[in-house]
N, C-alpha and C positions, 0 to 999 in steps of 0.2 A: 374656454368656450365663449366667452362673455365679451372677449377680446374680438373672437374672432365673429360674434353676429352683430358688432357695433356700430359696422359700415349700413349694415340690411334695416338694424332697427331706425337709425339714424334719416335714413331717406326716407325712411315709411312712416314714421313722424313728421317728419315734412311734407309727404304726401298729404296727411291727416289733417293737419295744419293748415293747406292751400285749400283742399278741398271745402274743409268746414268754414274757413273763412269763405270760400266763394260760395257754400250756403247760405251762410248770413246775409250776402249782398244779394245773394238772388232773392233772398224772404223780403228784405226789406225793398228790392227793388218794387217787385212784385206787390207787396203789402201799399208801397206806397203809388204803383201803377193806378189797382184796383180802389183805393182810397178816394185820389182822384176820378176816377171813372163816378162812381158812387157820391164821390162830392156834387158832378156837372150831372148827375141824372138826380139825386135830390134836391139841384136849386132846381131845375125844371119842375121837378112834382111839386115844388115849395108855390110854384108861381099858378101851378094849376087846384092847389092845394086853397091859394087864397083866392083865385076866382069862386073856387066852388064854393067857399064860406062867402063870400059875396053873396052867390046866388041863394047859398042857405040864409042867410039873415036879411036879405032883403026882397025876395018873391017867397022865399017861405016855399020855395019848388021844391026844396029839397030837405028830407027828415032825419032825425037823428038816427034814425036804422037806415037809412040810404048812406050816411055818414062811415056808418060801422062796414056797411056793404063794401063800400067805397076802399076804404082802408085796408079792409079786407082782401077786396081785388090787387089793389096793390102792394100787397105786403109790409104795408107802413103804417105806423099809429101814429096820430096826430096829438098834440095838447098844446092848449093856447090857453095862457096863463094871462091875467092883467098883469097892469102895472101895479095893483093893489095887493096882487097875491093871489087873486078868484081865480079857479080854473074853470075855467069855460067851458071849453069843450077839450074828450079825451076818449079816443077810439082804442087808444091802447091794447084794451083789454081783445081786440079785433084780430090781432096777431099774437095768437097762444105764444109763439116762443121767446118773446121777451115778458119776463118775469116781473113781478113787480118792487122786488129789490132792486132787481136794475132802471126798471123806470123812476125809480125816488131817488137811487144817485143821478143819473139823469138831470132827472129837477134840480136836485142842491145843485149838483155842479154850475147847471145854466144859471140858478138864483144867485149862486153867491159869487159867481162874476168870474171862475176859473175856466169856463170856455168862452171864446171869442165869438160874435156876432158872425153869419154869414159865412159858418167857416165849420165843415166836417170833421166830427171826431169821432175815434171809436173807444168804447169802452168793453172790453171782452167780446165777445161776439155782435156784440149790438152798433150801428153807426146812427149819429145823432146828427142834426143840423137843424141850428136856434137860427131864427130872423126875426125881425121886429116888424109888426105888424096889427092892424086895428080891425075889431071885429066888430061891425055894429056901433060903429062911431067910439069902438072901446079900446085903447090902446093897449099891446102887452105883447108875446113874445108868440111866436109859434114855435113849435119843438117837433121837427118830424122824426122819428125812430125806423131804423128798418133794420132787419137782422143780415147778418153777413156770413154765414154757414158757407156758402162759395169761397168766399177767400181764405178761409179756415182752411177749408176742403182742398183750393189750392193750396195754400202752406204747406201740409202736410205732403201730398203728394210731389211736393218741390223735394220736402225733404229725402219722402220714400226714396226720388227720384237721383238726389242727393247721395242716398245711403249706399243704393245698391251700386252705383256709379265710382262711391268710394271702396264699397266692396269687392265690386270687381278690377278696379283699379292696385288695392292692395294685392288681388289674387296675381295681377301680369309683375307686378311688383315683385313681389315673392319669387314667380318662377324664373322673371329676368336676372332676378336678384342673386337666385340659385343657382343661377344657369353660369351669370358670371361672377357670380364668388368662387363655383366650385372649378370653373374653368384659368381664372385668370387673378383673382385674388387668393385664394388660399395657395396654390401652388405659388404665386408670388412670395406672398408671409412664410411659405416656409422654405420658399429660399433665403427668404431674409434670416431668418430666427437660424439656418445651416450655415450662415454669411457671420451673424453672429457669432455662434461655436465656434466657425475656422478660426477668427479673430482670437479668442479664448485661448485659442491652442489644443480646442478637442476636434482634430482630423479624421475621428472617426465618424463622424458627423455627416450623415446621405440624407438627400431630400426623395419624395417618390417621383418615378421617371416617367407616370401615365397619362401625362397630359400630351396635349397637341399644340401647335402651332409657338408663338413667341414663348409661351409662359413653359411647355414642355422643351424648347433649346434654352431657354434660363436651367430650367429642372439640370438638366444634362449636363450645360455648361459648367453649373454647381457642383455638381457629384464629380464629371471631370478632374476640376478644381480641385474638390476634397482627397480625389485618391491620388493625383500629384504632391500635395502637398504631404497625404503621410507617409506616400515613399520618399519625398525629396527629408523629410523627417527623419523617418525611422533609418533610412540612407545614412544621415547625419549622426543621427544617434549612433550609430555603430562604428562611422569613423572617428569620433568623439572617444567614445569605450576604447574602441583599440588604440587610438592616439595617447588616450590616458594609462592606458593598464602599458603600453608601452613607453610612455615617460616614467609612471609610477615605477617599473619594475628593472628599470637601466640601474647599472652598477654604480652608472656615475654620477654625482650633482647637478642638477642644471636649473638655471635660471633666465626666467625671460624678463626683461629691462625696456622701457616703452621710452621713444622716442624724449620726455622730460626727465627719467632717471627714474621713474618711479617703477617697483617690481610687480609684474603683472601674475605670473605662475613661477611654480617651482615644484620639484618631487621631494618622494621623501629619503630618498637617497642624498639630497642635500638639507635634511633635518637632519638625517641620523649625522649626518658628518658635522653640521653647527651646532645642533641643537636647538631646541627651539618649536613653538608652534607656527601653524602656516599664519595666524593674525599678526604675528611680530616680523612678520618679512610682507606680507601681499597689501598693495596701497599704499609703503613707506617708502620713501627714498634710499635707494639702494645704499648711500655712503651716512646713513644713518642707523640702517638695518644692519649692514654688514660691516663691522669695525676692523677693517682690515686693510693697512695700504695699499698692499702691491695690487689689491681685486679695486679700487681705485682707481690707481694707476693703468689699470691692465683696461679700465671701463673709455679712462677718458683718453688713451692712446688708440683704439676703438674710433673714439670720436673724433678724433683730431687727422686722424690718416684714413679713414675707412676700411680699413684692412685686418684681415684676421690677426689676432697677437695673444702669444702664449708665453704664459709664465709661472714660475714654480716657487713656492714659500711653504713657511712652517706653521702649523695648526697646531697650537698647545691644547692637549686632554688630558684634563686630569694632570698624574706625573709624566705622563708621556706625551708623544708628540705625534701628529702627521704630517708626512710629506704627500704637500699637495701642489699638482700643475693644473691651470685656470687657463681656459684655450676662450678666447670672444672671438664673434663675428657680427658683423654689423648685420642689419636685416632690412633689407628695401623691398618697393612694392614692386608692380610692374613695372611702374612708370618712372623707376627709380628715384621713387618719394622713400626718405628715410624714415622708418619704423621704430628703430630701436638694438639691440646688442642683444644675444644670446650668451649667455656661461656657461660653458660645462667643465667641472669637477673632476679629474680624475686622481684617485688613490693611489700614489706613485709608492706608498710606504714599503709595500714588498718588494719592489726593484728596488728602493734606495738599500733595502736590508740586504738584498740578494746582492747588488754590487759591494756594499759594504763587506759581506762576509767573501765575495769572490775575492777581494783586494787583502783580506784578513788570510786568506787563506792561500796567499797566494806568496805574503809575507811570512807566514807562520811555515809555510813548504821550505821558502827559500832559509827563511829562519834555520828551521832545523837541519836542513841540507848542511847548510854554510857551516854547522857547528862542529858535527864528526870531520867533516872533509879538511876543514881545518885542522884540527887536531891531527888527526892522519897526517897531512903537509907539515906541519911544524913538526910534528916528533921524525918522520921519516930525514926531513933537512937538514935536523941537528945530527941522524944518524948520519950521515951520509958526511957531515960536517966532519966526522971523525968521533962522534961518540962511539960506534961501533968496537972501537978496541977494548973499551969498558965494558967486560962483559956484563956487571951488573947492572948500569946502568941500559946495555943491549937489551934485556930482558924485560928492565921497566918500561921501556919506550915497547917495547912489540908487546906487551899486555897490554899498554894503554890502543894501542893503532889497532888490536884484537879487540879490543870493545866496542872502541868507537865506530869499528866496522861493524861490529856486531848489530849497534843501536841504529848506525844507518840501514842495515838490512830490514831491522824491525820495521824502520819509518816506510822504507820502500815496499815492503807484506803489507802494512795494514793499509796504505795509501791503495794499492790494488786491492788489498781485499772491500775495502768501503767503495772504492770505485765500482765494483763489481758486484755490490747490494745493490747500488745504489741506480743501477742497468735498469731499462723497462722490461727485458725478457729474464731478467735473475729468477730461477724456480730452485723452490726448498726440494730435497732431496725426502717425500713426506713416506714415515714408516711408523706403525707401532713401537712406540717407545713407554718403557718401565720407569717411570720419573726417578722414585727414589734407588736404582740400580744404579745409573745413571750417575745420580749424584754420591754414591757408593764409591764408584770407577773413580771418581778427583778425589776424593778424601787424600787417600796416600800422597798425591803429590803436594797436594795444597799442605798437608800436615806437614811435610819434610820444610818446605818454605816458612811455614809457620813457626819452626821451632829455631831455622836462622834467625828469624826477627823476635824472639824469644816473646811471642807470640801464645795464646791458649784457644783452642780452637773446638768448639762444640759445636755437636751436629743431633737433631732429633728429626729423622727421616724416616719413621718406619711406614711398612706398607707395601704394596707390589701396583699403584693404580697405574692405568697404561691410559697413553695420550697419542695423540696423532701429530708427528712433529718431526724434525731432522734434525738427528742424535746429536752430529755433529756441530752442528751451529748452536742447537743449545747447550754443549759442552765449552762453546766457547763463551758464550754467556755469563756462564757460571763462573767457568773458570776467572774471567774477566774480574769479576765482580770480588770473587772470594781474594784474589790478590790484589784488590786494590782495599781491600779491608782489611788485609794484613797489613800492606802497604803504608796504613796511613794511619796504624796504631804501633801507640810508642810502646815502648818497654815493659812488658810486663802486661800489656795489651792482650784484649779477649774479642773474640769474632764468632758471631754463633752463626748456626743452620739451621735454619728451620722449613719444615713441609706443613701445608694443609691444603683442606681436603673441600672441596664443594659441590653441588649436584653435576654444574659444566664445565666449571674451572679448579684449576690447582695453581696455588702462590705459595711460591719461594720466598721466603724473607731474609735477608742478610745482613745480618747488624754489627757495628766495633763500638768500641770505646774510645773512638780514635779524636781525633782536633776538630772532627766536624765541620759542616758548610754554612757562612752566614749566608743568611735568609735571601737576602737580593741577591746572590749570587745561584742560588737553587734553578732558577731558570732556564741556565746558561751551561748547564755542566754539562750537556749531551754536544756542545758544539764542538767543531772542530776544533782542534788545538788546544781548546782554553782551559785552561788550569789557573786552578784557586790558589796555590800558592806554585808559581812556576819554579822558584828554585827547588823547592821539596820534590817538587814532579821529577822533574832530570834527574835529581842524585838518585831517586827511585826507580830509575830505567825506560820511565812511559813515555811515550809518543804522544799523550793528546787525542789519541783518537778510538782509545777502547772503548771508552761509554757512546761513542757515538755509531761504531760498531753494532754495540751490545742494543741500543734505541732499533736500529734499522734491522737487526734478528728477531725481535722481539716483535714488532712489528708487521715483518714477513708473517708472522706466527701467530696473526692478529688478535694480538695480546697487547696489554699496558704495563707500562714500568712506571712507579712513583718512589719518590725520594720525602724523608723527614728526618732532619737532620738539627743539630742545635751545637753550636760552636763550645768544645773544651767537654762536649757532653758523648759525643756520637751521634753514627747517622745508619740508616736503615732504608734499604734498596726493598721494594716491593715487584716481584714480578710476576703477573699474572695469566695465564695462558691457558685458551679454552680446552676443552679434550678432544672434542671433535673439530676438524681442521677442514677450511670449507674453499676452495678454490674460486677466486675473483677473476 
């Protein structure tokens, strides 16, 4: 508030200020007008003053009450002082309104020399003028007095005159003042103080629109302004958010690299892959930040050719690795002023694994093809050779071509059968199923097996719980599992069964005592082909692909399989499978 009447008080003190000044000049003009007037009309009465003391001391025409009369009439007291000190004559007393305090300063003053000869003064209301003069052959001073109640009277009236003048002046003041503070100054100041804000960055910022003429198109022009600005804002802001939540939320790495090398942005899809917070990468130079040749290489072939270039290397974590391809692209303006290089990251690791395993399994198909087919061709050759007349040796050679057909058939079953899991329309065949019936139904055969490989085989399955599942595929499950636990326990080797029970699921557990899986190797044993010790696999008749069978049933079944196992100790298959079966 103080702010804004500073303009108003500010002139109207100036006003105050001219005015009261131009009082003073007028009092004093005035004062010293009427002074003079008063000076030239008391030497006149001075000169008629000393005739008539003439005529009184020397015809004696005239008496000291003609004297008083005298004085009287003209409003002025007379005293004539010698040079000795005698006062002579003094009508003073003739004019009530000079006091006699005032008439003895009066005296002193004329006596002791601080008023001039021939020359009008005023002392308060009273005007004095001393001349030099002889009375009766007597020389001394004469002092006429006369009072000045008009020049007072004007004073004052200057001043009333003065007052009301300033009064009324304040009053056009005020209104003018009013009229254009409220019109053209304050609607100014708060466009200013809305001009302010914008500046701040608070666009919500409106000045009021009820003004008229320049100051109401400022008002508008302002608000205008203000509501461009926080759409062209809030506009920004949002392509901002989405520009970010859409870098943020890309799969792949990416980096922005400014025209000296230095990194401007980055997501965190390219933390999680480096590691690292965003202060250890943003404002550092890219080949300081990033210790990595090829993204070097990849930065300054960028710079040297202007042209997109992509390239692929190896990212060590941890024990493991990523494979990663680093694509740049230069970045120019309009005006094809160069800006800088963009990076993006992408996580090549699952294609490298996916090609890896298609080329592993594509060796490990032809692998195993080549093995029977072989054999088959060599023993059939040498029949054909003329072994055939040997009937014993006839016999051994067609057991052997009988197996190895045999084991190629297996490879060729289970290759379609996982092909055919592994379909996007593959559907489980889903029925009420008796878990431990079920696993009742394989005991017999798996026992017969069991006691080949002289083998002991327990089973603790009691109970009748029903689940929702396809008998047959989890028959092969089992089965799977129980003959590769037979399988890979030695002599005198035990394999248990076990059932339990939970509110949603039911786990099978299958344990040996057999050679067991080291620990890195636990990862890997659902994959195609791989076997832990492959010559033991073969002489034991497997194909490599039962557990990965048994993984993708299990699954169908959306169930989990886990493995704990410990080398020369045994190992124990965990399978878990809800009761209720819920179509995806």
């Amino acid at each position: 508030m103080a702010s804004n009447t500073r303009p108003l008080m500010t002139y109207t003190v100036l006003v105050v200020i001219v005015m009261l000044g131009l009082g003073i000049i007028l009092a004093q003009l005035t004062r010293g007008y009427f002074i003079n007037i008063f000076e030239q009309r008391v030497e006149l009465e001075s000169q008629y003053f000393i005739t008539y003391l003439d005529r009184f001391t020397e015809d004696r025409e005239v008496s000291q009450e003609e004297l008083y009369n005298f004085s009287e009439q003209l409003n002025t007291g007379m005293i004539f002082i010698s040079d000795s000190g005698e006062r002579i004559i003094d009508t003073v007393d003739a004019v009530p309104v000079i006091s006699k305090g005032e008439k003895q300063e009066v005296i002193t003053r004329v006596e002791g020399g601080t008023s001039p000869m021939n020359e009008g003064q005023m002392l308060d209301e009273i005007f004095y003028y001393p001349v030099n003069n002889s009375v009766d052959d007597i020389n001394g001073t004469l002092i006429l007095l006369s009072p000045v109640e008009a020049l007072t009277n004007i004073t004052k009236n200057i001043w009333l005159l003065i007052g009301f003048t300033l009064l009324l002046g304040l009053l056009v003041i005020f209104v003018i003042g009013f009229n254009v503070f409220s019109k053209y100054i304050r609607p100014i100041r708060s466009a200013a103080n809305v001009a302010t804000e914008l500046a701040k960055g608070n666009y919500k910022a409106r000045t009021y629109e009820g003004h008229f003429g320049e100051a109401g198109q400022l008002s508008q022009s302002i608000n205008i302004l203000a509501r461009n600005l926080q759409e062209m804002t809030s506009t920004k802001g949002m392509q901002e958010n989405q520009l970010e939540a859409v870098i943020n939320n890309m799969g792949n790495g990416l980096v922005l690299i400014d025209e000296k090398g230095y990194i401007l942005l980055l997501n965190r899809a390219f933390l999680e892959t480096f590691k690292g917070e965003q202060n250890d990468f943003i404002g550092h130079l890219y080949h300081d930040a990033i210790p990595y040749t090829t993204i070097h290489e990849t930065v300054q072939k960028i710079y040297m050719f202007e042209e997109t270039v992509s390239e692929t290397f190896v990212l060590p974590v941890n024990i493991d690795r990523k494979h990663l391809e680093v694509t740049g692209a230069p970045i120019f303006s309009e005006d094809r002023k160069w800006r800088g290089v963009v990076l993006v990251f992408h996580d090549i690791s699952e294609l490298k694994q996916l090609e890896q395993m298609r080329k592993d399994f594509v060796a490990n198909v032809s692998h195993e093809l080549k093995t029977p087919i072989t054999s088959i061709r060599g023993f059939s050759e040498t029949l054909l050779d003329g072994a055939m007349k040997d009937e014993k040796m006839l016999e051994q050679f067609l057991q052997i071509i009988l197996k190895e057909s045999g084991r190629l058939q297996s490879l060729i079953q289970d290759l379609l059968e996982l092909s055919k899991l592994e379909r996007d329309d593959f559907l489980l065949n889903v029925e009420q199923v008796e878990v431990q019936r079920l696993l009742n139904d394989l005991l017999p055969i798996v026992e017969q097996h069991a006691e080949q490989k002289q083998v002991k085989l327990h089973a603790s399955i009691k109970g009748n719980t029903l689940i929702q599942g396809d008998s047959s595929r989890l028959k092969q499950v089992f089965m799977n599992l129980l003959t590769n636990a037979i399988n890979y326990s030695g002599d005198e080797g035990e394999v248990t069964l076990e059932f339990q029970e939970s509110e949603n699921y039911v786990t099978i557990k299958i344990t040996d005592n057999g050679v067991g899986i080291p620990e890195e190797e636990i990862s890997r044993i659902f994959e195609r082909f791989y076997r832990v010790d492959k010559a033991r696999s073969r002489n034991s008749g497997g194909t490599g692909l039962g557990l990965a069978i048994v993984k993708h049933i299990v699954e169908a079944h959306e169930g989990t399989i886990r493995v704990e196992s410990e080398v020369d100790v045994g190992t124990a298959f965990y399978v878990e499978i809800p009761k209720k079966f819920t179509e995806n």
